[in-house]
C-alpha positions in Angstrom: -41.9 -41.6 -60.5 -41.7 -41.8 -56.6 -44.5 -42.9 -55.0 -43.9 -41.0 -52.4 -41.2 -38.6 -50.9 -40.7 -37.2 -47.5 -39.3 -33.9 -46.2 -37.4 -35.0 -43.0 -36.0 -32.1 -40.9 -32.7 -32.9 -39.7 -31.4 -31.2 -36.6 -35.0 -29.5 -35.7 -34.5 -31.0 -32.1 -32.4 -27.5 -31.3 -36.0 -25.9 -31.8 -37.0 -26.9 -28.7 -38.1 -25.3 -25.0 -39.0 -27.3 -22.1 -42.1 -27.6 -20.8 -43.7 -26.7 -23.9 -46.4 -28.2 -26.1 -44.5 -28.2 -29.8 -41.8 -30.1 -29.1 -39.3 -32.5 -30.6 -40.9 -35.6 -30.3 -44.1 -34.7 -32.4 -41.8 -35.6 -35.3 -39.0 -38.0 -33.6 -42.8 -40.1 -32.6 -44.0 -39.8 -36.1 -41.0 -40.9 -38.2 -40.4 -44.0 -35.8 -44.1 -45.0 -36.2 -43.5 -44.7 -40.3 -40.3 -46.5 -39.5 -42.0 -49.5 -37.6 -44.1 -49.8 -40.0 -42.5 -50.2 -43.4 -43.5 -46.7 -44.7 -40.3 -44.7 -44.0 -36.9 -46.1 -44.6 -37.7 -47.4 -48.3 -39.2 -44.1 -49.5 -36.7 -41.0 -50.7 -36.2 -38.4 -48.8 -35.2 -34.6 -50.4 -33.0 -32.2 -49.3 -34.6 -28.4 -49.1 -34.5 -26.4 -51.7 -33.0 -22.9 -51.5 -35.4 -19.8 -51.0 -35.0 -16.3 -52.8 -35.5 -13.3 -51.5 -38.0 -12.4 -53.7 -40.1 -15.1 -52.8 -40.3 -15.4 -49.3 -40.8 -11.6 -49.7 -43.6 -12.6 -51.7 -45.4 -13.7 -48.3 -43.4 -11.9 -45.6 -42.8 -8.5 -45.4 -39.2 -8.0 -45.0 -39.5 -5.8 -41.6 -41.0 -8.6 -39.8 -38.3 -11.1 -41.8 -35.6 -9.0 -40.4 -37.5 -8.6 -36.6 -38.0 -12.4 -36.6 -34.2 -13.4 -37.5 -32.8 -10.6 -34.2 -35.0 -12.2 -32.1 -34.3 -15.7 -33.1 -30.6 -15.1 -32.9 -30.9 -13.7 -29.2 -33.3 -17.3 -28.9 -36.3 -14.9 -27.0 -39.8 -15.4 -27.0 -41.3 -13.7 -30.1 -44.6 -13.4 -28.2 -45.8 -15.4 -25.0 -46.9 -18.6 -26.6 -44.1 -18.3 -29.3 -40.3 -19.6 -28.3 -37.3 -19.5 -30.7 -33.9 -20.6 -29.9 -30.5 -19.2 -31.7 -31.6 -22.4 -34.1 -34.7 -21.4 -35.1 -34.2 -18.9 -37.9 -32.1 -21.4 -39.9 -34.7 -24.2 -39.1 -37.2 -22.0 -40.1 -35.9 -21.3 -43.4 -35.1 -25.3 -43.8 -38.7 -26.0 -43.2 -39.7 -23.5 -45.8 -37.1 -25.3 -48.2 -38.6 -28.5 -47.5 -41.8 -27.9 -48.0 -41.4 -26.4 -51.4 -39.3 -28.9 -52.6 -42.0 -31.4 -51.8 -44.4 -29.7 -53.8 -41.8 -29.1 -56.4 -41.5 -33.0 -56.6 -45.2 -33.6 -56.6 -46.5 -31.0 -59.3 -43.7 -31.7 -61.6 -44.4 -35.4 -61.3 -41.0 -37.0 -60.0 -43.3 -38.0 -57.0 -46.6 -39.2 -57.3 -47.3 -37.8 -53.3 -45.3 -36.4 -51.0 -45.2 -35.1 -47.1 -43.1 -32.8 -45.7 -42.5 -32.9 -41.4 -42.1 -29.3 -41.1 -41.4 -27.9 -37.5 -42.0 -25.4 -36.7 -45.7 -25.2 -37.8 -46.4 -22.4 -39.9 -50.1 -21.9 -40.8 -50.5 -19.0 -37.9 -47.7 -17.1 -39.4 -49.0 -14.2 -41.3 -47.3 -11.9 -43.6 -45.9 -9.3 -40.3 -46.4 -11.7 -37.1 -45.3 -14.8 -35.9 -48.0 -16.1 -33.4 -49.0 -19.7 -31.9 -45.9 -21.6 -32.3 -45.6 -20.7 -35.8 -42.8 -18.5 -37.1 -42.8 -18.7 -40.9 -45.5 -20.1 -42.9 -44.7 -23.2 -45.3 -48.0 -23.9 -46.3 -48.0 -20.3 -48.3 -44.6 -20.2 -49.2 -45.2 -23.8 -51.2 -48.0 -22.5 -53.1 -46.4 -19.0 -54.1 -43.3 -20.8 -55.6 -45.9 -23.6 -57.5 -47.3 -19.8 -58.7 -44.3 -18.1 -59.2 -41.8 -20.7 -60.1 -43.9 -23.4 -61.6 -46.6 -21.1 -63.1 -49.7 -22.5 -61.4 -52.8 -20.8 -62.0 -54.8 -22.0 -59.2 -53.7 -24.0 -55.9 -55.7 -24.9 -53.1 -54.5 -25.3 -49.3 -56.7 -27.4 -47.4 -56.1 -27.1 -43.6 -57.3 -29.9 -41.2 -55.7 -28.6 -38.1 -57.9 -28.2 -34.9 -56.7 -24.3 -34.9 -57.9 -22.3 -38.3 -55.0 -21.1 -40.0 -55.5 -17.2 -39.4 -51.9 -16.5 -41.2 -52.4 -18.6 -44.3 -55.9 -17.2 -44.5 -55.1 -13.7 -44.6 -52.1 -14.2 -47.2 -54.5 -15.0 -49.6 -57.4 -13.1 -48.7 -57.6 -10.6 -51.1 -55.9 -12.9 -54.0 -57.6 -15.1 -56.5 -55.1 -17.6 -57.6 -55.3 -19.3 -54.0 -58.6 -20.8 -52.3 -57.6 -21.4 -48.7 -60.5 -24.3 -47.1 -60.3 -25.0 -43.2 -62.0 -27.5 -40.8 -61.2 -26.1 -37.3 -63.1 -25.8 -33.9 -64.8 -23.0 -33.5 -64.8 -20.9 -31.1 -61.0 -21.1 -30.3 -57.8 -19.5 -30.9 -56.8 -17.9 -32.5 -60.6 -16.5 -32.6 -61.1 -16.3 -36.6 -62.7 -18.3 -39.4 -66.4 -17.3 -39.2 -68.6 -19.1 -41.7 -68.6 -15.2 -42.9 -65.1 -14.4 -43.7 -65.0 -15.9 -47.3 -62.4 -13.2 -48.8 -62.1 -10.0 -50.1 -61.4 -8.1 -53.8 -59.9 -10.5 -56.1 -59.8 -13.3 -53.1 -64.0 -12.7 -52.4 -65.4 -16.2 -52.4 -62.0 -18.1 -52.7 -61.7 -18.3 -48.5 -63.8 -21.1 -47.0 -64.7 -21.6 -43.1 -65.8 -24.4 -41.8 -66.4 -23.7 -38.2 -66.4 -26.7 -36.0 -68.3 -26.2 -32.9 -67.2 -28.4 -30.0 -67.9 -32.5 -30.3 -67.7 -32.5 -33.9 -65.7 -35.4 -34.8 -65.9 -38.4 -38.2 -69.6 -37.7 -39.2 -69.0 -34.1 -38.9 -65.3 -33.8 -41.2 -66.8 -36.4 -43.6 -69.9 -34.6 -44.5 -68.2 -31.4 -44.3 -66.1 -32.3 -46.7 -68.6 -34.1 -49.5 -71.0 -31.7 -49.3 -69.0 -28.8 -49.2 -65.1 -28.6 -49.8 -65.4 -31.1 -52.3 -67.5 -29.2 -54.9 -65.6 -25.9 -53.6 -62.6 -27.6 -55.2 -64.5 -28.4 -58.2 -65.9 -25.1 -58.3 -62.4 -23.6 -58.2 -60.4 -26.4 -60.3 -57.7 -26.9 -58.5 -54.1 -27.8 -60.1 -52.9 -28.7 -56.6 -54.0 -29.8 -53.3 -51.7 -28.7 -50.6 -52.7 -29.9 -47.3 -52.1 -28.3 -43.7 -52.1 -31.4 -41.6 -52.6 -31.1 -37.7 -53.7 -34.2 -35.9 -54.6 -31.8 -32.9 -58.5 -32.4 -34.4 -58.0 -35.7 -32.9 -59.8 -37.0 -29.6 -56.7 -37.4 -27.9 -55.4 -34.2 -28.5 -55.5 -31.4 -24.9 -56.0 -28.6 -26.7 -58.8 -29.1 -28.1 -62.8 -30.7 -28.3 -63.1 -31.9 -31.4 -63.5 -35.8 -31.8 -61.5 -36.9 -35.1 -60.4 -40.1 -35.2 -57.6 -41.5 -37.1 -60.1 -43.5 -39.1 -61.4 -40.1 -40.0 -58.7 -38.3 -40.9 -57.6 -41.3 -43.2 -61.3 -41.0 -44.8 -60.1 -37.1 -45.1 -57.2 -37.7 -47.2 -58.4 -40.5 -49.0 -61.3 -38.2 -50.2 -58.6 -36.0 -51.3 -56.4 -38.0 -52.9 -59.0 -39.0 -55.3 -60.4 -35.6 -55.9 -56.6 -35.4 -57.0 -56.7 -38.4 -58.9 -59.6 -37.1 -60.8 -59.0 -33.5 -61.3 -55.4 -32.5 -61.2 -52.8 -35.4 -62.4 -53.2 -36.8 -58.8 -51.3 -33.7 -57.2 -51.2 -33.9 -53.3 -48.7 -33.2 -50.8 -49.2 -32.3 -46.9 -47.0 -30.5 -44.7 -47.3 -30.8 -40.8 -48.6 -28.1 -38.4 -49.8 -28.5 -34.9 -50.7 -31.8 -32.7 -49.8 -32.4 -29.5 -50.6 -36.1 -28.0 -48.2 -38.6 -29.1 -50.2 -41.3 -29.0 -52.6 -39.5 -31.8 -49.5 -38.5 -33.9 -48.8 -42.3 -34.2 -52.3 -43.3 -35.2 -53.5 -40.2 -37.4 -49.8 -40.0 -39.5 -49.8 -43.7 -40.3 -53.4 -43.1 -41.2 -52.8 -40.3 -43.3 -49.6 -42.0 -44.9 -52.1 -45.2 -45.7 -54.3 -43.0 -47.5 -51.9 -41.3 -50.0 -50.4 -44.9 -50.5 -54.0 -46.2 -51.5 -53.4 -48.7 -48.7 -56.4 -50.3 -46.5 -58.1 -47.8 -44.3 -59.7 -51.1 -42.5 -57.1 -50.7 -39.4 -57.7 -47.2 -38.7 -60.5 -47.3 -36.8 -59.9 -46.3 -33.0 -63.1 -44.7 -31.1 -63.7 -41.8 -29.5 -64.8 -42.5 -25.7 -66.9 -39.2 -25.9 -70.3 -39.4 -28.1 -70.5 -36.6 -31.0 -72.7 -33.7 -30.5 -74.9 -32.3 -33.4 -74.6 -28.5 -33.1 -72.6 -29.1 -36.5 -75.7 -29.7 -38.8 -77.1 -26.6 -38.2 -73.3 -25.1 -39.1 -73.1 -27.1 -42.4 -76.5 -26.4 -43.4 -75.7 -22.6 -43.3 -72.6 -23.3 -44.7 -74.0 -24.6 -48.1 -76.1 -21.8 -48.3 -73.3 -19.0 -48.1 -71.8 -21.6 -50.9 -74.9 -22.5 -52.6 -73.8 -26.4 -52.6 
């Protein structure tokens, strides 16, 4: 078994408009951080698997599929904060590929963890829209193969990205086979993931918010997640973790007011890892979404990396210059009554 296998997206540098905030060198920065650090070159990385019709129309409906790939071939904006480039599509679909074959690696045990660099991000991607840099969603399409393909019962995407994942979250709403669990400043764009939007029909109960407010950083996430996504996971028995990773919840990051640090996110995924450990044959993979300071993608990725290694956390300790608020305890609080945790 791999210890642990990377999704590397070759030739995603064509995905690219200047001036703007998802660029390149969130991954170029990434890999040579992993690189400089022993924790790239010696681990495998996997090609992209190839994606059926029927399963990406399991998640996109085939209108928007066939709107997306016109305006991606004439390389136009699909709406103002949203670029393509002729490029795009085909990168799109490679990220998709990669991210599944991650998971496909990780749940059928040829790879004890696994992380795929998938850009473009995909987790505002819903099932008609493409919206906040995100054109296709990867995050979704990993866990409706794991269902479809690998006949998973119950998967869970955690998402750790500053933005809440509107697209992934509505996916799923009204299904029961996926719990979708976000951490993500609140208020902010793209406006949703109220403590009260928890799912609906089959999915009621299997969404779960956790609305940052503004100055929430380590104490914050690390609470949030003992006291609450933690027994959510339980409560749900996961057979896989699939993790939404944006490091844009990171003090650095200029979109955002939350006060992550690197030390925190590796506490994140260390808590995860052995909630995987314990529960479901050590099953974890991450996929990238947004982040947007380079200096942060260096620090949180080889943080995050550390973690699913089982490596020492001792050297991820920078400091926020800004002192956390508190306006969070009165969120959580509420938030383990709606969950009764």
């Amino acid at each position: 078994m791999e210890e642990l296998v990377y999704f590397d997206p070759v030739g995603h540098e064509a995905h690219f408009e200047a001036g703007h905030p998802e660029r390149p060198e969130r991954v170029e920065t990434i890999k040579k951080t992993l690189w400089e650090s022993g924790l790239w070159e010696d681990f495998l990385k996997i090609d992209p698997y190839e994606i059926t019709e029927n399963l990406m129309h399991g998640i996109h409906e085939e209108i928007y599929l066939t709107k997306l790939e016109k305006v991606c071939c004439l390389g136009q904006h699909y709406d103002m904060d949203t670029y393509t480039t002729p490029a795009s599509w085909a990168l799109a679909n490679n990220d998709e590929g990669g991210a599944i074959a991650i998971d496909d690696y990780v749940w059928t045990r040829k790879a004890k963890r696994g992380f795929a660099l998938t850009r473009p991000p995909g987790h505002h991607a819903s099932a008609n829209r493409a919206m906040g840099f995100c054109l296709l969603n990867n995050a979704a399409l990993a866990a409706e193969y794991l269902i479809r393909e690998q006949d998973a019962k119950r998967v869970a995407i955690i998402d750790i990205d500053l933005h809440h994942g509107n697209g992934t979250q509505d996916i799923f709403y009204k299904r029961g086979d996926v719990v979708y669990l976000s951490t993500h400043q609140f208020p902010h764009y793209p406006g949703t993931g109220a403590l009260n939007e928890t799912g609906y029909g089959n999915g009621e109960m299997t969404t779960v918010n956790i609305p940052m407010p503004p100055m929430s950083g380590d104490s914050a996430f690390l609470i949030a997640f003992v006291e609450i996504i933690l027994p959510m996971l339980d409560r749900f028995r996961a057979e896989m973790l699939l993790i939404s990773y944006g490091f844009d919840s990171h003090f650095r990051d200029p979109l955002g007011y939350l006060l992550l640090t690197s030390g925190g996110y590796a506490q994140i995924v260390d808590l995860l890892t052995g909630w995987a450990d314990e529960n479901c044959s050590g099953r974890i993979a991450l996929c990238l979404e947004g982040g947007y300071d380079l200096d942060a993608a260096n620090s949180c990725s080889l943080a995050v990396v550390a973690a699913l290694l089982g490596l020492s956390l001792d050297d991820f300790v920078d400091q926020s210059p800004t002192p956390e608020g508190e306006n969070w305890k009165s969120m959580v609080e509420h938030a383990r009554r709606i969950w009764d945790v």
